[in-house]
C-alpha positions as CSV (number, residue, x, y, z in Angstrom):
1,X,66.8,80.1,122.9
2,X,67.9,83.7,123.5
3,X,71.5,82.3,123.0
4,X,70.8,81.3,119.8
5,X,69.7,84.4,118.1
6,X,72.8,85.8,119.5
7,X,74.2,83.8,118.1
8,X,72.8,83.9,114.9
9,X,73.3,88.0,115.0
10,X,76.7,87.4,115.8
11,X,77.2,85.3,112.5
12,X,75.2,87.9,110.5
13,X,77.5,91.1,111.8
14,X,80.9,88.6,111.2
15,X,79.5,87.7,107.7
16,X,78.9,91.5,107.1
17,X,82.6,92.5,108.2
18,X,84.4,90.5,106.0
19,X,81.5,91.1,103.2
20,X,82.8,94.8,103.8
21,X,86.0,94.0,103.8
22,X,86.5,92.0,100.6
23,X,84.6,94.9,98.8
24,X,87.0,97.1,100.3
25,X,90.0,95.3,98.8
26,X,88.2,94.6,95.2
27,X,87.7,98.6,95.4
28,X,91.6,98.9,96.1
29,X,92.4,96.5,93.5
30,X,90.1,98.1,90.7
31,X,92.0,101.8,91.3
32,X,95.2,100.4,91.1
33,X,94.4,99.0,87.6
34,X,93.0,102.2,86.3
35,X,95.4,104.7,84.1
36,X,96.2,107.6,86.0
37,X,96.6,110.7,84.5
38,X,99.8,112.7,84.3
39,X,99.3,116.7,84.3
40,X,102.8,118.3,82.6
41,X,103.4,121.8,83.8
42,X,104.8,122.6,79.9
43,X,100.7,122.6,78.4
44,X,97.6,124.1,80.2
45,X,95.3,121.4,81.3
46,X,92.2,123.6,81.6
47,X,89.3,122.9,79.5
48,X,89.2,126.8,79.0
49,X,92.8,126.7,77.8
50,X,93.4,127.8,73.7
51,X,94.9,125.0,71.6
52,X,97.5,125.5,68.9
């Protein structure tokens, strides 16, 4: 009987693992989609800077 809720704790901590993991890669996959922003040394990038 103990063996079984072993067991059954061992499924639960496997299922969490790869739950992890697939979040982890869905995470990765969602940054490398988004628009990255590109700072040019030519214009200030401050929000303090003076336009015109």
């Amino acid at each position: 009987m103990i063996a079984f809720y072993l067991s059954l704790i061992a499924l639960g901590a496997a299922g969490a693992a790869v739950i992890r993991e697939l979040a982890a890669k869905q995470t990765k996959q969602r940054a490398a989609l988004r628009p990255v922003r590109i700072q040019t040394a030519d214009r200030p990038t401050s929000h303090n800077a003076r336009r015109g």
